[in-house]
C-alpha positions, 0 to 999 in steps of 0.5 A: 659042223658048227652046231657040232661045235657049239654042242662039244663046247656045252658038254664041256661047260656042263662037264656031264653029257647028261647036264648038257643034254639038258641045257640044249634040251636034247636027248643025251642019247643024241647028243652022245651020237653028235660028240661021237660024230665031231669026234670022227670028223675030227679024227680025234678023241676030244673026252674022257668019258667014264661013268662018273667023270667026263674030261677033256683030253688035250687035244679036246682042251685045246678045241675048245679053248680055241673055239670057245672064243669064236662061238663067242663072237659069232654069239655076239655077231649074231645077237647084234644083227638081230637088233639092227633088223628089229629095233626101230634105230639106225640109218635109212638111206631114201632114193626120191625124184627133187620134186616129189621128195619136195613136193607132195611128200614133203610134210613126210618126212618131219613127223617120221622123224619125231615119231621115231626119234632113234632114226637117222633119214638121208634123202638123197634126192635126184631126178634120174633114176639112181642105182639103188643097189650101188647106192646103198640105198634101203629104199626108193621112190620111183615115178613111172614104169619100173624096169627091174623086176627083182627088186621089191616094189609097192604101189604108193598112189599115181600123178597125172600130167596136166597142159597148162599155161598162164593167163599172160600167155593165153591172152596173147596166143589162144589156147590149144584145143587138142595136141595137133595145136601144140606143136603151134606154142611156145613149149618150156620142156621140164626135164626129164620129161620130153615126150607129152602123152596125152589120152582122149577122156571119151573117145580113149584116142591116144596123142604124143608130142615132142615139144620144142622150144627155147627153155628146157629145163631140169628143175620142176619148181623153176619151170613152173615159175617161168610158165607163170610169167607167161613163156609158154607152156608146160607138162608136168605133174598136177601135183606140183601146180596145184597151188598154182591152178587153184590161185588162177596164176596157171590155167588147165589147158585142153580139158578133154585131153588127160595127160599120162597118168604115172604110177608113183611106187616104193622099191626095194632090195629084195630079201627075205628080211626088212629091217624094222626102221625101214618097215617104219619108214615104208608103212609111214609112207603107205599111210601117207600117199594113201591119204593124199587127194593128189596122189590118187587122182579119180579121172 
């Protein structure tokens, strides 16, 4: 019917059936069967047709002076909603954990923006997993198993969980060889985590512990400071201790134990059509964690 009543008003505009048959490139053959068709939808004669002149009647002046106008806006609607999904401007709302937002993705973020000038980027950062859909979101980076099936998703890179404690800490208490001694130390429980997995890296055996402790804490970075001055042990990402480790401020615990390795991935509201600006955004950050060390760990 629409397409019907964009073809009436072309006709009209033309004032031959023969010139907007061209203008629409149709066959006037079709084009006289698709008037004939709207006019017996309508149940009303919209032209005068003779073999020289081709004019509205009233009834099809009216039509088309009422419909004209809304082919218009829907034109323009149209023309508008092709170049927010095709043009790289406009808003991307970002859903992503505190730490991994802050913590290996945050030299992301910054050439994003000078490379794509006409984008606006809010993060909003939360360490729960936060509705996608009723945020409003474009985009999000989960860590972990995904439960929603529905949504697009892309694989990004993956995180192991490391044991570690500090110099300070193991000079007084001596370092657990395996997770049956664990439960024998002083835990920091770094939120949300609160279940410690660990998997043998010969034998394939698998271990989980339920730490408790004194400080539990939902904030990774704090955590960290705090298992440097000595409280106790932590569980948490390599990738947020990695300076840490390097400096000799913390120390790897139980080398033959692996902690659970967790898959880092970009989701999604599923449509047939991504805009280009979070295309962009999602391609800058495939290229990113690709090129990451930390984020594609080899054990």
């Amino acid at each position: 019917m629409l397409d019907d009543l964009a073809l009436f008003v072309a006709i009209v505009e033309a004032g031959s059936l023969r010139a907007a048959a061209q203008s629409v490139g149709l066959p006037a053959a079709k084009v006289t069967r698709r008037l004939q068709a709207l006019e017996q939808a309508l149940n009303c004669r919209l032209l005068h047709r003779s073999a020289r002149r081709l004019l509205p009647t009233p009834e099809g002046l009216q039509y088309y002076e009422q419909c004209r106008p809304l082919l218009h806006a829907l034109q323009q609607t149209t023309q508008s909603l092709d170049a927010n999904l095709n043009q790289l401007r406009g808003t991307v709302r970002v859903l992503a954990p505190i730490n991994l937002a802050n913590g290996p993705l945050r030299d992301m973020w910054g050439p994003f923006l000078q490379a794509h000038p006409e984008i606006q980027l809010e993060l909003q950062l939360s360490n729960k997993t936060e509705d996608l859909l009723g945020s409003a979101a474009d985009l999000a980076i989960r860590a972990g198993p995904l439960s929603d099936s529905s949504f697009g998703q892309r694989r990004l890179g993956a995180v192991r969980n490391v044991l570690v404690a500090a110099p300070d800490y193991l000079a007084r208490q001596p370092a657990p060889q395996s997770p049956d001694e664990v439960s024998q130390h002083a835990c920091i429980i770094n939120e949300p985590v609160t279940e410690w997995r660990f998997s043998h890296r010969h034998s394939g055996a698998e271990a989980k512990f339920v730490p408790q402790g004194r400080l539990r804490v939902n904030e990774t970075q704090l955590a960290v400071h705090l298992a440097c001055s000595g409280i106790g042990l932590l569980y948490c990402p390599a990738t947020l201790v990695a300076a840490e480790l390097q400096a000799g401020r913390l120390l790897e615990l139980m080398p033959e134990w692996a902690g659970e390795l967790r898959i880092i991935s970009a989701v999604w509201p599923h449509s047939r059509s991504m805009p280009a600006r979070v295309r962009a955004l999602l391609d800058h950050l495939i290229a990113f964690t690709a090129a990451h060390p930390l984020l594609n760990p080899q054990d």
